[in-house]
ZAFITOR-678221 format. One line per 8 residues: for each residue x, y, z of N, C-alpha, C, O, CB. Coordinates in steps of 0.2 Angstrom, whole numbers, plus 5000, padded with zeros to 4 digits. Glycine has a CB too. Layout:
// ZAFITOR-678221
X,Y,Z,X,Y,Z,X,Y,Z,X,Y,Z,X,Y,Z  ...
//
This chain:
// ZAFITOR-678221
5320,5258,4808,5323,5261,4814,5322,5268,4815,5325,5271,4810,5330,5258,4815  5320,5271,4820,5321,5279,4820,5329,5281,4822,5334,5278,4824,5315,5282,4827  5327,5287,4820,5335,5290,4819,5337,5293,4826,5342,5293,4829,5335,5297,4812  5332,5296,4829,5332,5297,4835,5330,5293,4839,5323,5293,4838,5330,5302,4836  5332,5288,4845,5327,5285,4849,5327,5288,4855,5332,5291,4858,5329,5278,4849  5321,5287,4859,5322,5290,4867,5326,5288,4870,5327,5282,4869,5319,5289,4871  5329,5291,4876,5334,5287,4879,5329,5286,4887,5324,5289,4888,5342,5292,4879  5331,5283,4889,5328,5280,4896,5334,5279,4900,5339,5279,4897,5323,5274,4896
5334,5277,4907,5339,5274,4910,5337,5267,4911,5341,5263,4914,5343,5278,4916  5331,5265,4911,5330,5258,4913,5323,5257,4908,5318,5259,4909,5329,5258,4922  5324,5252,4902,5316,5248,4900,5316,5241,4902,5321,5236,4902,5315,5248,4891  5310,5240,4905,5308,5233,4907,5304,5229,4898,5299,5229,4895,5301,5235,4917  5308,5226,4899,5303,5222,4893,5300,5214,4897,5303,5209,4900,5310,5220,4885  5291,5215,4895,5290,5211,4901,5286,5205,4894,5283,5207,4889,5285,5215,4908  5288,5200,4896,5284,5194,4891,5278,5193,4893,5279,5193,4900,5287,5187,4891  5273,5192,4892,5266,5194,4894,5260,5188,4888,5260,5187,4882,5265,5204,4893
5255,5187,4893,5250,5183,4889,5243,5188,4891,5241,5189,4897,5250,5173,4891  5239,5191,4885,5234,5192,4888,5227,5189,4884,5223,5193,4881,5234,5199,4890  5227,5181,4884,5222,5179,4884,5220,5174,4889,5216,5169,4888,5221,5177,4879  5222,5173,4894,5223,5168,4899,5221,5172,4905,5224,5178,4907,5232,5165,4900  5216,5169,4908,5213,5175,4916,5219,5177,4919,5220,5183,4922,5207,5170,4923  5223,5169,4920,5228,5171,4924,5234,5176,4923,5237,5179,4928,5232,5166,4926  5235,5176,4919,5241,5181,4915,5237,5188,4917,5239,5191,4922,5242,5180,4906  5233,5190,4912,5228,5194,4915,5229,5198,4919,5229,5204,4918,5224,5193,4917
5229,5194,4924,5227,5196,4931,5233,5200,4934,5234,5205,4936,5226,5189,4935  5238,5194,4931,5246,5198,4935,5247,5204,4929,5249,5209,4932,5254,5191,4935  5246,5205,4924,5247,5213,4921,5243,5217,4924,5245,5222,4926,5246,5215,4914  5239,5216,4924,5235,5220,4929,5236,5222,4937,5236,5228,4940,5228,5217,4929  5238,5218,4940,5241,5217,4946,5249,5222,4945,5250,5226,4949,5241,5209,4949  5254,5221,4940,5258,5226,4939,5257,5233,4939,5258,5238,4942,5260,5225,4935  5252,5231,4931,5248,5240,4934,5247,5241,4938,5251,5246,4938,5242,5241,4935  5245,5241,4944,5241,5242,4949,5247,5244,4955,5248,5249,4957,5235,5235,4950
5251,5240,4956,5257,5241,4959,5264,5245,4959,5265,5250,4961,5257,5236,4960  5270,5239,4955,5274,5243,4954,5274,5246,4947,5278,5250,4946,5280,5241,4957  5270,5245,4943,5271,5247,4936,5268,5257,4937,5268,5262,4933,5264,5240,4931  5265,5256,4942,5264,5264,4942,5272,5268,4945,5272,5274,4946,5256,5266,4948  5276,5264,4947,5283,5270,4950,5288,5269,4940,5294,5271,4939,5291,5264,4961  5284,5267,4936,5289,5267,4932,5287,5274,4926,5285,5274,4921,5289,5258,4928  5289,5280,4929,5289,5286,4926,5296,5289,4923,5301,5286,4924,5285,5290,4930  5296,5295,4920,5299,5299,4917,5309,5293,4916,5311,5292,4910,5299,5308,4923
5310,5291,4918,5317,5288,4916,5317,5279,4918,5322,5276,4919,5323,5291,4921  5309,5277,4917,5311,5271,4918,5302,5269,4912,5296,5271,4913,5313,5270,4928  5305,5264,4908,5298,5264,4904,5298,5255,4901,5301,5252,4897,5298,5271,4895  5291,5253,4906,5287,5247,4906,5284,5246,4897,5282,5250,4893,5280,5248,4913  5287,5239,4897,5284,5238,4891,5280,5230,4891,5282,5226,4894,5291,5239,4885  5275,5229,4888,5273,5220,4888,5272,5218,4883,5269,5220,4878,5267,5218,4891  5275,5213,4882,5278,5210,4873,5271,5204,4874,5271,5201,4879,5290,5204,4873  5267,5204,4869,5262,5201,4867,5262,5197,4863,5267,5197,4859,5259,5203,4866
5258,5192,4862,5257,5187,4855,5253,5194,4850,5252,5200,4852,5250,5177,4857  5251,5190,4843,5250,5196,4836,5244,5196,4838,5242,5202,4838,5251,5193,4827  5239,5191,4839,5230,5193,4842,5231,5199,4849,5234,5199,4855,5224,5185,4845  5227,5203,4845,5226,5209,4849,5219,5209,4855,5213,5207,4853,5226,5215,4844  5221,5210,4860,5216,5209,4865,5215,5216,4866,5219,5219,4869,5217,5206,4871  5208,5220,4864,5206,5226,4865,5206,5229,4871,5205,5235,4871,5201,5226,4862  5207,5226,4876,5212,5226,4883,5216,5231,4885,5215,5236,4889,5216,5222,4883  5221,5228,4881,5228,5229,4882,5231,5232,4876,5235,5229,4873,5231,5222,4883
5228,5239,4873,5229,5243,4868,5234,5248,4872,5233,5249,4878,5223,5246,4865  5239,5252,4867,5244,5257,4871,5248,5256,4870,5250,5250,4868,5245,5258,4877  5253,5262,4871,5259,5262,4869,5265,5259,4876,5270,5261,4877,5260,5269,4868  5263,5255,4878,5265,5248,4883,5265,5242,4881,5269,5237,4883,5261,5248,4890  5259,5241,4877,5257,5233,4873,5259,5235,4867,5257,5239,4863,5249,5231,4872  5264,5229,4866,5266,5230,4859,5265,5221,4857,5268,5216,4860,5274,5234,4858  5261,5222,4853,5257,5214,4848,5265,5211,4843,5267,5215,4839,5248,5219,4840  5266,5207,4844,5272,5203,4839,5270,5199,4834,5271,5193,4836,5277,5200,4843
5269,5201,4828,5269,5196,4822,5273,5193,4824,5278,5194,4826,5270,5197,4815  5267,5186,4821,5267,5179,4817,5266,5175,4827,5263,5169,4828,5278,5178,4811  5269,5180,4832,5269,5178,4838,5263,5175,4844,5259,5178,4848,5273,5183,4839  5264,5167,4843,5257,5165,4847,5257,5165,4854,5262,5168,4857,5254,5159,4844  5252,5161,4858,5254,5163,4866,5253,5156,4867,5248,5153,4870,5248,5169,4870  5257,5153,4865,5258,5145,4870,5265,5146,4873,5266,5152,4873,5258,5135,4864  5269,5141,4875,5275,5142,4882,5279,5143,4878,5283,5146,4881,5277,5135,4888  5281,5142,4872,5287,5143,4871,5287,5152,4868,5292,5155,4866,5288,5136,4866
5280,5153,4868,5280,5161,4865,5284,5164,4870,5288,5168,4867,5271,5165,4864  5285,5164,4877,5288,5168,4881,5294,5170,4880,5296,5176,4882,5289,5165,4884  5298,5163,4876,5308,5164,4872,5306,5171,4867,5308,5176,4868,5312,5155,4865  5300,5168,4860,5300,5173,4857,5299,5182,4860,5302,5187,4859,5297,5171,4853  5295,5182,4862,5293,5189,4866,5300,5192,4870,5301,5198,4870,5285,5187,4873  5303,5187,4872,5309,5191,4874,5314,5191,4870,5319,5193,4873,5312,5190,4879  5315,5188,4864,5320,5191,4862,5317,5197,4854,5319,5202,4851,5325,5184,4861  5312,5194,4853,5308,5201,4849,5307,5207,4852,5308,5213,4849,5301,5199,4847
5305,5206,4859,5306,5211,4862,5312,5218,4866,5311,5223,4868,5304,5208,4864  5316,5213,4864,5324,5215,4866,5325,5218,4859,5326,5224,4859,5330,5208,4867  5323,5216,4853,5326,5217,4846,5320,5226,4847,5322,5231,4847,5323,5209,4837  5314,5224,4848,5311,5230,4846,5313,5235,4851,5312,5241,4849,5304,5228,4847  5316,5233,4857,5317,5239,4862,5324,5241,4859,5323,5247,4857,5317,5237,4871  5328,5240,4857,5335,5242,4852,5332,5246,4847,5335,5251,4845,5338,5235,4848  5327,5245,4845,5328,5249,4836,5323,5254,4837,5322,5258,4833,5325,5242,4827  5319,5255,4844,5314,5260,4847,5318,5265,4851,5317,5271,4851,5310,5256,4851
5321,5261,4856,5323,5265,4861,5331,5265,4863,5335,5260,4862,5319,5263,4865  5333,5270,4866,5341,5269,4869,5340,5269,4877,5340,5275,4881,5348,5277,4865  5339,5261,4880,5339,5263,4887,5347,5262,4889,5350,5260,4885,5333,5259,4892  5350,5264,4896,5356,5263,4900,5356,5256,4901,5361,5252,4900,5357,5267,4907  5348,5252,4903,5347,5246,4905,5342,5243,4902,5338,5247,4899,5347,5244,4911  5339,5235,4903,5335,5232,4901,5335,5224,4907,5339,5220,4908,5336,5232,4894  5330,5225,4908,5328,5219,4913,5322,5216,4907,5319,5219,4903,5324,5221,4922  5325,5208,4909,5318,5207,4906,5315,5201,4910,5319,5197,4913,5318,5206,4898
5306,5200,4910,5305,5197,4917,5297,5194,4915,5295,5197,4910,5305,5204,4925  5294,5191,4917,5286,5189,4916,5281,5190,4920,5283,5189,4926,5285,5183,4915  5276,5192,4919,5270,5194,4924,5270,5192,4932,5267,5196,4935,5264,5192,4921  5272,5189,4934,5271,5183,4941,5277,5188,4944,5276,5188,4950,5272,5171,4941  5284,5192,4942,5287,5195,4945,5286,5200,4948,5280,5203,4947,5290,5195,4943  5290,5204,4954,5289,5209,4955,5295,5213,4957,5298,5210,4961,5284,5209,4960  5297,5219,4953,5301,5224,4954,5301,5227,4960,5296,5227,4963,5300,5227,4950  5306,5231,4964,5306,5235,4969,5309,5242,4966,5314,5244,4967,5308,5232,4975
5304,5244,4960,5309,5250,4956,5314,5255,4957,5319,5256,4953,5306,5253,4954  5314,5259,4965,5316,5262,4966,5323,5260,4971,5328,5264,4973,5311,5264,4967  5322,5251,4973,5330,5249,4973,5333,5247,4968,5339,5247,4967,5332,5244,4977  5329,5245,4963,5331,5242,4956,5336,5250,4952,5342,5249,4951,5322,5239,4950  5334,5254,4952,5336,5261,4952,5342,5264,4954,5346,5268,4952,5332,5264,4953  5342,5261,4961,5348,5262,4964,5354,5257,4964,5359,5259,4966,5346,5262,4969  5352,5251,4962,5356,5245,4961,5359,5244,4953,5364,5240,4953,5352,5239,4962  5357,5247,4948,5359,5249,4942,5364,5255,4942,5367,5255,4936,5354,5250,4940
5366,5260,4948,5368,5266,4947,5377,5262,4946,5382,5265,4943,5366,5272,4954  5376,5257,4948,5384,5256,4950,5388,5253,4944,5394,5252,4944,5386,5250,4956  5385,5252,4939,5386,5248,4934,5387,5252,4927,5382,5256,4927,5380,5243,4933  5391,5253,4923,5392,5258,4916,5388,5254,4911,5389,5248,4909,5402,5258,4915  5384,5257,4908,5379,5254,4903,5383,5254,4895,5380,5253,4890,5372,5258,4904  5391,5257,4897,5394,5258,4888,5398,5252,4890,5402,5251,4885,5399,5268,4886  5398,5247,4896,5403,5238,4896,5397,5234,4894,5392,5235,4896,5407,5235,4906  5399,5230,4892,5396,5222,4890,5392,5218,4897,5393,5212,4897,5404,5217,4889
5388,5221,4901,5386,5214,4906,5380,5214,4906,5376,5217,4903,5387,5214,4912  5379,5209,4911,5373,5203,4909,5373,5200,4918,5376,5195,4920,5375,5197,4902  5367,5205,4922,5368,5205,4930,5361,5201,4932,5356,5201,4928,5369,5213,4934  5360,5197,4937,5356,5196,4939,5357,5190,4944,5363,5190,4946,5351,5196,4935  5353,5185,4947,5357,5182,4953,5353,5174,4954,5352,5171,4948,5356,5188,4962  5352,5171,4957,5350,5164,4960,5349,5160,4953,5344,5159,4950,5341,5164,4966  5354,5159,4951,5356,5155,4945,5359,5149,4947,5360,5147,4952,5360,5158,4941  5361,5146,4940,5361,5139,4939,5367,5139,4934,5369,5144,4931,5354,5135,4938
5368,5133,4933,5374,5131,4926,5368,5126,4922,5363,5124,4925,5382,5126,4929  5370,5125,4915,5367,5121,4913,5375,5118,4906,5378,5122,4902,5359,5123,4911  5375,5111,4907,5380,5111,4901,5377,5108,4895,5373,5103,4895,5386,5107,4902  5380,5113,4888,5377,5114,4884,5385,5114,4879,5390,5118,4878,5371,5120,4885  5384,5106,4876,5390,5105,4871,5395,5101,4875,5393,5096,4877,5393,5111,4869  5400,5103,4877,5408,5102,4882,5405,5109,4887,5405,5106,4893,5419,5103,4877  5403,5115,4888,5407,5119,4890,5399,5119,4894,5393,5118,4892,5412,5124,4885  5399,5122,4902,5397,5121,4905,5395,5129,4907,5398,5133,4910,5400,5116,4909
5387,5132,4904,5386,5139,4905,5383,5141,4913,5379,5138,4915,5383,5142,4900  5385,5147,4915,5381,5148,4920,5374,5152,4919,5376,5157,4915,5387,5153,4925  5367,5154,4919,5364,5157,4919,5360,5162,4924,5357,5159,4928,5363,5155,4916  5360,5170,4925,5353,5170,4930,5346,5168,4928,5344,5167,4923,5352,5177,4932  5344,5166,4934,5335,5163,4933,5332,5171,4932,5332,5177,4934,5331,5157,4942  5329,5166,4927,5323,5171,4922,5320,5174,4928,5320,5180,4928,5318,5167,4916  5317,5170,4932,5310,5172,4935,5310,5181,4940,5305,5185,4941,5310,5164,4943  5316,5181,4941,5317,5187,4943,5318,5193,4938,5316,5199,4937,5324,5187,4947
5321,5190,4934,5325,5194,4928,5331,5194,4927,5335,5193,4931,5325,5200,4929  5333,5194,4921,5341,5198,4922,5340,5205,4919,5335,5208,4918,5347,5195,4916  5345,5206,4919,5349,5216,4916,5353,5213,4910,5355,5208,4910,5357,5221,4924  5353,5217,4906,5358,5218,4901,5359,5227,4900,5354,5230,4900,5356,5214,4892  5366,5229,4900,5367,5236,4899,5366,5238,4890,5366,5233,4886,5375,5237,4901  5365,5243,4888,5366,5245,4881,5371,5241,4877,5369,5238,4872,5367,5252,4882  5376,5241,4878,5382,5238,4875,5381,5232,4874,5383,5230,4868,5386,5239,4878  5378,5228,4880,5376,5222,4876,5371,5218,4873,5370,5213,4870,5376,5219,4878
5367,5226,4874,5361,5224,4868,5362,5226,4861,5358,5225,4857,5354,5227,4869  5368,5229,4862,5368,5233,4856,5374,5226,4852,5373,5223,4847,5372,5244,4857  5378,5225,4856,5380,5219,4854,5378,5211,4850,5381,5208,4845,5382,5218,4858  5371,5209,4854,5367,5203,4853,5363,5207,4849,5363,5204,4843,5362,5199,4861  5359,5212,4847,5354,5216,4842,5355,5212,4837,5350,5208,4835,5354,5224,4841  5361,5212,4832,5360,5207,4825,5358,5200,4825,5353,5199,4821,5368,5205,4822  5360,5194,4830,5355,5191,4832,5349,5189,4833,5346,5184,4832,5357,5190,4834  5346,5193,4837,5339,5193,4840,5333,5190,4835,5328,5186,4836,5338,5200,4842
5335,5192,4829,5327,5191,4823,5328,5183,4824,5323,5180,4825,5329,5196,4813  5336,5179,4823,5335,5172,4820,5336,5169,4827,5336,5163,4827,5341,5169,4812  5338,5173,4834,5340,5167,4839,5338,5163,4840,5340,5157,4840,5342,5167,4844  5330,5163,4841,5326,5157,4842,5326,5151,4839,5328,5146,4842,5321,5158,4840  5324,5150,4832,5328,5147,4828,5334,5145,4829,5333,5139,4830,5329,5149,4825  5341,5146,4829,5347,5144,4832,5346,5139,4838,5348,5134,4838,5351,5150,4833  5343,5143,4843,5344,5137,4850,5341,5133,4848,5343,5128,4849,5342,5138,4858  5335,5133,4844,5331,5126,4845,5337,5122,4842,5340,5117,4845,5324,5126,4840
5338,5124,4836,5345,5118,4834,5351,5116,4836,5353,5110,4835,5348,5119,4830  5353,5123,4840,5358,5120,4846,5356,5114,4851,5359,5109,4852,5359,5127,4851  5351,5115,4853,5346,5111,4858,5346,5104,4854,5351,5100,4855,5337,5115,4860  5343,5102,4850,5342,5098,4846,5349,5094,4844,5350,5088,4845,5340,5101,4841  5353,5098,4841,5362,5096,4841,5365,5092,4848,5368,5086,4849,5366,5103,4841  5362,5096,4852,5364,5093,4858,5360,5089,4862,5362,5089,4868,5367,5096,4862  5354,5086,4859,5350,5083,4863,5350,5085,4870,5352,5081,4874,5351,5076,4864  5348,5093,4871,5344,5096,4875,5337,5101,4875,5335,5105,4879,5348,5098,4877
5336,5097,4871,5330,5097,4869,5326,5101,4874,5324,5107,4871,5327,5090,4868  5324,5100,4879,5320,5099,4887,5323,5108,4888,5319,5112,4891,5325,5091,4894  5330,5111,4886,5331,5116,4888,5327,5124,4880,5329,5130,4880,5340,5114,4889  5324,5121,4877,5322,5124,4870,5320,5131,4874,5323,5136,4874,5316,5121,4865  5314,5129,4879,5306,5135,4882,5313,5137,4886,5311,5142,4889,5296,5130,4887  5319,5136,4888,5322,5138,4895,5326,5146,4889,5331,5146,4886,5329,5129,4901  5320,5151,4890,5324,5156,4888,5331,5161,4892,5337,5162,4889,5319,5161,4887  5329,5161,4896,5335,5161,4903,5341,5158,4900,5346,5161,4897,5333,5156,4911
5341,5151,4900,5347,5148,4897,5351,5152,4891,5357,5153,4890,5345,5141,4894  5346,5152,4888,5346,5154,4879,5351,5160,4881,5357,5159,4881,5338,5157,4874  5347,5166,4882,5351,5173,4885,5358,5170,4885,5362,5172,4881,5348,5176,4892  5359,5167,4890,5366,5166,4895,5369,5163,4890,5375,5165,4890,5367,5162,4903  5368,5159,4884,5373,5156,4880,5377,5162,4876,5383,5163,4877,5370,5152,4875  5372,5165,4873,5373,5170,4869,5378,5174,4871,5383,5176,4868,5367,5173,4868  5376,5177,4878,5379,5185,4878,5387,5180,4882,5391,5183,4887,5373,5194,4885  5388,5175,4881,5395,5174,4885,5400,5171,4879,5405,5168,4880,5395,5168,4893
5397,5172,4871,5401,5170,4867,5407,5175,4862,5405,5180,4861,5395,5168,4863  5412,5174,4861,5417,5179,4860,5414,5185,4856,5417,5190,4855,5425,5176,4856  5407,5185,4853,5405,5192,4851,5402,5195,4855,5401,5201,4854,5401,5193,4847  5400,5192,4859,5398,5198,4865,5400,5197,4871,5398,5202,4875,5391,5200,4867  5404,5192,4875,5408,5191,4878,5408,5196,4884,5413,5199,4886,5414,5191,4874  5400,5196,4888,5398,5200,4893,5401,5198,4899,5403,5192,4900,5391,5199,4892  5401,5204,4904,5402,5201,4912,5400,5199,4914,5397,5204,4917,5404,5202,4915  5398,5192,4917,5392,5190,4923,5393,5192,4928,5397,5190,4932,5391,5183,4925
5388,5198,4931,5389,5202,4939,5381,5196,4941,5375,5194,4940,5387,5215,4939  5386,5196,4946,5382,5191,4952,5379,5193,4957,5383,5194,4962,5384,5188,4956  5372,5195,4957,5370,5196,4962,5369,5191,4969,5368,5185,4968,5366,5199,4960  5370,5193,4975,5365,5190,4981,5358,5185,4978,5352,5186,4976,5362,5196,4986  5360,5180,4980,5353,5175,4977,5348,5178,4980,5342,5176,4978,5353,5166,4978  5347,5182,4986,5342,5184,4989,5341,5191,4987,5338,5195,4992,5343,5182,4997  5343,5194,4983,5345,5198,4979,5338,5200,4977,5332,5203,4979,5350,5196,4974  5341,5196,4971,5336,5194,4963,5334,5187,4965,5338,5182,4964,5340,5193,4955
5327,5186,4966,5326,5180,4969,5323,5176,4966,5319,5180,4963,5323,5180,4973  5321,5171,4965,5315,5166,4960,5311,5165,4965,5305,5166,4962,5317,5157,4957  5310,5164,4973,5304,5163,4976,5301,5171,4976,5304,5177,4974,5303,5159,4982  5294,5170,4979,5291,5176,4981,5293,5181,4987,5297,5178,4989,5285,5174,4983  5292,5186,4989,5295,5188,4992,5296,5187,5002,5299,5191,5006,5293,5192,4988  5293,5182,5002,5294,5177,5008,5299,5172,5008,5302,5169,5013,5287,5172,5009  5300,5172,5003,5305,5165,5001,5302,5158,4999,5305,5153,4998,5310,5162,5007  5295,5159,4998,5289,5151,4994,5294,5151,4989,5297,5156,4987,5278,5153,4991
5294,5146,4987,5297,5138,4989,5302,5138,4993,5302,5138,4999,5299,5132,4982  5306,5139,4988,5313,5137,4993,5318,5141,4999,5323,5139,5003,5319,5135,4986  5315,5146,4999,5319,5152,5005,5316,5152,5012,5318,5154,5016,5319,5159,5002  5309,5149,5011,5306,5151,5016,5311,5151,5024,5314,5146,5026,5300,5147,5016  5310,5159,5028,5315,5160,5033,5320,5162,5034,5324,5162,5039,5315,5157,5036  5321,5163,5025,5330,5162,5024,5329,5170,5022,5335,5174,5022,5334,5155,5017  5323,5173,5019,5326,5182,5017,5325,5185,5019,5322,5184,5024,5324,5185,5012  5328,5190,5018,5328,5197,5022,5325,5202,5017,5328,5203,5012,5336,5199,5024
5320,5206,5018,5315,5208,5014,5319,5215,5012,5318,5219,5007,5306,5208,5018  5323,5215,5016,5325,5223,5014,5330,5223,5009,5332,5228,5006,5328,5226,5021  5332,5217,5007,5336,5216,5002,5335,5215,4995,5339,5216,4990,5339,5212,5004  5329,5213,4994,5323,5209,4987,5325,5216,4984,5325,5222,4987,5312,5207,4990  5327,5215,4976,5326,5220,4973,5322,5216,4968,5322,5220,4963,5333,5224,4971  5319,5211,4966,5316,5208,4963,5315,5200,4964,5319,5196,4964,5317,5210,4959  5308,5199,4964,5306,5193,4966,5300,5191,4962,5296,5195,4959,5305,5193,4974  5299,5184,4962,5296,5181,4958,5291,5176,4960,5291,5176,4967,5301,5178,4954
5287,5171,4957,5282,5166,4959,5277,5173,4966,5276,5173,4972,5288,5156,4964  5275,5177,4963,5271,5180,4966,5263,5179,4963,5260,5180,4957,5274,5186,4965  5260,5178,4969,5253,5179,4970,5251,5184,4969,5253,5189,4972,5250,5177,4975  5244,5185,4965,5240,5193,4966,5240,5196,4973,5241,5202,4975,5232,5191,4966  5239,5190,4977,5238,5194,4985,5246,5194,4986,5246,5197,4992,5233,5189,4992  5251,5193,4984,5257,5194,4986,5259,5203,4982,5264,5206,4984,5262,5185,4984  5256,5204,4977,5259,5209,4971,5254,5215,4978,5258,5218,4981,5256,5209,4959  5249,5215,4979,5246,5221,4985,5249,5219,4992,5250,5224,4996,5236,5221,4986
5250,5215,4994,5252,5213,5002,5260,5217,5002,5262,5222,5006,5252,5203,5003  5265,5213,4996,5270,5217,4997,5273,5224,4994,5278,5227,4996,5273,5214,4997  5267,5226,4990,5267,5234,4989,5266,5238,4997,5269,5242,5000,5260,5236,4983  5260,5236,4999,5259,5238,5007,5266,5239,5013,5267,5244,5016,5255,5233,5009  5270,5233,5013,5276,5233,5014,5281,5239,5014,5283,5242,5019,5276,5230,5011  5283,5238,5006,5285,5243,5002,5284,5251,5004,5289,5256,5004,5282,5240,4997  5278,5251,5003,5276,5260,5004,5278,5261,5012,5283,5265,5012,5266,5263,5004  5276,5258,5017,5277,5259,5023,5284,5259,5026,5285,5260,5032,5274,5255,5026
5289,5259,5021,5296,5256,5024,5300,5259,5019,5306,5257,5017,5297,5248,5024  5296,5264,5016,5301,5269,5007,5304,5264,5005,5310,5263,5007,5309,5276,5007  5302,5258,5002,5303,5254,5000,5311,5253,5001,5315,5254,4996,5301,5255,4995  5314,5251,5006,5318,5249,5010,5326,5252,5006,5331,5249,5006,5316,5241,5009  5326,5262,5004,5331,5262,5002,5334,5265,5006,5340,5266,5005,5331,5262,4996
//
């Protein structure tokens, strides 16, 4: 662990596959879009399986021993990824999110200001419950992202190396098997347990959204675009169509 780490006010740790055209496509299409507003206080990172794709070399790709790229690699990439951005870096925040999302950095920036990164929370919106044991947890959906502040990564950090492990057996224990790949879930168990005992800030489900930024699947007619601080199930042509948007409208702040 370095003795000095950088501080940032915001790292995106993004789970990422790049041997798959499709995946591909959407890092590249982040590139290409909002991954270029993420300068001087805000630093894009993509958590990889251990084969390295001569691609995707840089200090943004970071390759994870032992870590492969089938569905369930996604849990590991984020929470290795979480561990690596702790023992690297000191950001205020951390989102973490998968390629098909799309950030609106510069509300995401502004929607973070309100929040103290030295409290315990764990923000993000169009979530679900899942019961796991007796006790019935709430989680945000992954697809958007969540936030965790410093404090609670600095909290969950001892965990991170073995949690994988653990949920699977939690899951298994509780014949929820079906919830193992649901890293989202995983998160939300964790940070609401009396050692880190985080505050769930809720956002507007139209907020932080799981559809695209139309509302495809389930919103369609129901969003209001000026509100999206991050959205998900995005198409290639959806990551340039609503950058276009975006520029023309200062990104709606």
């Amino acid at each position: 662990m370095q003795e000095h780490k950088k501080e940032y006010k915001l790292i995106i740790c993004v789970y990422a596959c790049d041997k798959i055209d499709k995946y591909i496509n959407e890092i590249n299409a982040i590139n290409a879009t909002w991954g270029k507003l993420c300068t001087n206080e805000v630093k894009l990172l993509f958590f990889l399986g251990e084969e390295v794709n001569p691609e995707f070399v840089g200090p943004n790709y970071i390759n994870l021993p032992t870590v492969k790229d089938d569905y369930l690699s996604a849990s590991y990439k984020q929470f290795l990824g979480l561990k690596y951005i702790y023992e690297n870096y000191k950001p205020e925040f951390v989102i973490c999110c998968g390629t098909d999302t799309y950030l609106n950095i510069p509300k995401l920036l502004y929607y973070i200001n309100k929040f103290n990164p030295l409290e315990s929370s764990y923000i993000g919106g169009h979530g679900c419950s899942r019961k796991i044991g007796d006790k019935n947890y709430y989680f945000h959906a992954g697809g958007p992202g969540f936030i965790i502040t410093y404090n609670c990564l600095e909290k969950i950090y001892p965990q991170l190396n073995k949690l994988m492990s653990d949920w699977i057996n939690i899951c298994i224990q509780n014949n929820i098997q079906h919830l193992i790949p649901a890293c989202d879930v995983a998160v939300s168990y964790y940070v609401q347990q009396e050692n880190i005992n985080a505050t769930i800030i809720y956002a507007d489900d139209l907020t932080f959204l799981t559809c695209n930024y139309i509302g495809y699947p389930c919103h369609l007619n129901m969003v209001n675009i000026q509100n999206i601080i991050a959205c998900h199930y995005m198409s290639i042509d959806d990551f340039y169509n609503y950058t276009r948007i975006l520029q023309e409208n200062n990104y709606f702040i």
